[in-house]
C-alpha positions as CSV (number, residue, x, y, z in Angstrom):
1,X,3.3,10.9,7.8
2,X,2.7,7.4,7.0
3,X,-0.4,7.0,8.8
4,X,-1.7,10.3,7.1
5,X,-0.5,8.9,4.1
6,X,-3.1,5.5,4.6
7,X,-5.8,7.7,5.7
8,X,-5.6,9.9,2.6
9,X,-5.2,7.0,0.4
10,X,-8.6,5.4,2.2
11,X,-10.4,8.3,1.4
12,X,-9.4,8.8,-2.1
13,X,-10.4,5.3,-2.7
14,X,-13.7,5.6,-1.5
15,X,-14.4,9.0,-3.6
16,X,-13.2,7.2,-6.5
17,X,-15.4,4.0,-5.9
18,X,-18.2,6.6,-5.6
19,X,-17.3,9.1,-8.6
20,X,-16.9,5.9,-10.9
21,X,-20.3,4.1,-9.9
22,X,-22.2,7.5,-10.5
23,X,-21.0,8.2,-13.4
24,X,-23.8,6.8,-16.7
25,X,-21.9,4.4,-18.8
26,X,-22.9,3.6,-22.5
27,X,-25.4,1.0,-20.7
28,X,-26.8,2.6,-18.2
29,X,-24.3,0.8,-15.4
30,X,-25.4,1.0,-11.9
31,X,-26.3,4.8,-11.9
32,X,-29.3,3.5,-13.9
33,X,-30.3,0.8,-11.6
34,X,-30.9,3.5,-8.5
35,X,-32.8,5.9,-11.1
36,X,-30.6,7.1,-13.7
37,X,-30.0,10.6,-13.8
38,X,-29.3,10.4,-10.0
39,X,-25.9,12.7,-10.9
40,X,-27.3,15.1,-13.2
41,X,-29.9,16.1,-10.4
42,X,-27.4,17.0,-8.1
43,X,-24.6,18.5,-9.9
44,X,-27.1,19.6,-12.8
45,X,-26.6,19.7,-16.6
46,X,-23.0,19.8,-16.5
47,X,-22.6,16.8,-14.1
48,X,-20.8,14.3,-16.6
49,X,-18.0,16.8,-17.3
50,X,-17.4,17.3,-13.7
51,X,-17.5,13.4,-12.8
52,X,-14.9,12.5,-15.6
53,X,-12.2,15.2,-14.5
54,X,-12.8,14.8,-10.5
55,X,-12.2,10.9,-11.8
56,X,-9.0,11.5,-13.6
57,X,-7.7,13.8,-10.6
58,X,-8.7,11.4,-7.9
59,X,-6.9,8.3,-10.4
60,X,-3.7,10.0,-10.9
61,X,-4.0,10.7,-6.8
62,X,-4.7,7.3,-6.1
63,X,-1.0,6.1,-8.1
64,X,1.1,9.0,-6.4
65,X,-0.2,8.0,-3.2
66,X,0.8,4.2,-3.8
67,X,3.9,5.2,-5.4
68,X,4.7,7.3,-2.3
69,X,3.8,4.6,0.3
70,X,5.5,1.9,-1.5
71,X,9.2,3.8,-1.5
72,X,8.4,4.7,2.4
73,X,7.8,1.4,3.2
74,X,10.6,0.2,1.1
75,X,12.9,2.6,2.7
76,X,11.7,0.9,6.3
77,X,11.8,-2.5,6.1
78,X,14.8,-4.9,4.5
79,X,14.1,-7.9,2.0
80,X,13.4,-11.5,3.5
81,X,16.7,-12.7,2.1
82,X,19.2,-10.0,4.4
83,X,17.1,-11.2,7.4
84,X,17.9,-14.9,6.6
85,X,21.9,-14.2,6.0
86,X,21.9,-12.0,9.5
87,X,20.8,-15.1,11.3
88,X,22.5,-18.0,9.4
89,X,25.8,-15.9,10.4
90,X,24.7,-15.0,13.7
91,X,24.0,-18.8,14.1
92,X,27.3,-19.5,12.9
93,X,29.0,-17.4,15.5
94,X,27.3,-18.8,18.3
95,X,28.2,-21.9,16.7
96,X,31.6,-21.7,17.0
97,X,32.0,-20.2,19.8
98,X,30.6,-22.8,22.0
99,X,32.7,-25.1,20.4
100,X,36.0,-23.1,20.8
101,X,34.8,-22.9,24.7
102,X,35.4,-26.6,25.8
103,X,38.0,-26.8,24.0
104,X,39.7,-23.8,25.7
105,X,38.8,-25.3,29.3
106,X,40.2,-28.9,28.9
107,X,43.4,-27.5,27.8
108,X,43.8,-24.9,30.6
109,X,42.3,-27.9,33.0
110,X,45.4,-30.4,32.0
């Protein structure tokens, strides 16, 4: 699911590079450096109209996808800060029981 998730998310990003840099701004943008109606010839008259609501679907896409892969990651990793307390108190375990050992053997030893 994940992985389908990144793909997904890959292509949406790409089709919304692509939707965005075709579209003709109020300066001409780069859809009028590479010959200006470059849109309109392909989707015809209507072509503006069609690029700003495939934009605003592939936007609000885009932020349901990362909102989805940031709680599935959330929900598969823990914080820094638990991994640091598991450790210092594994630490302190080992700790103390090495020195618990000797002390254990010279008293049964005498």
């Amino acid at each position: 699911m994940f992985t389908f998730l990144i793909a997904l998310h890959v292509i949406i990003c790409l089709a919304l590079i692509a939707f965005v840099l075709l579209q003709q701004g109020d300066g001409g943008g780069i859809a009028g450096a590479f010959g200006g109606g470059v849109a309109e010839s392909f989707l015809g008259a209507k072509a503006s109209k069609f690029l700003t609501k495939s934009t605003t679907v592939l936007a609000v896409l885009f932020f349901v996808i990362c909102i989805s892969l940031t709680m599935l990651t959330a929900k598969k990793t823990q914080s820094l800060f638990e991994d640091a307390q598991t450790a210092s108190s594994q630490e302190q375990v080992e700790q103390s029981a090495a020195t618990a050992e000797p002390a254990g053997d010279e008293a049964q030893t005498e």
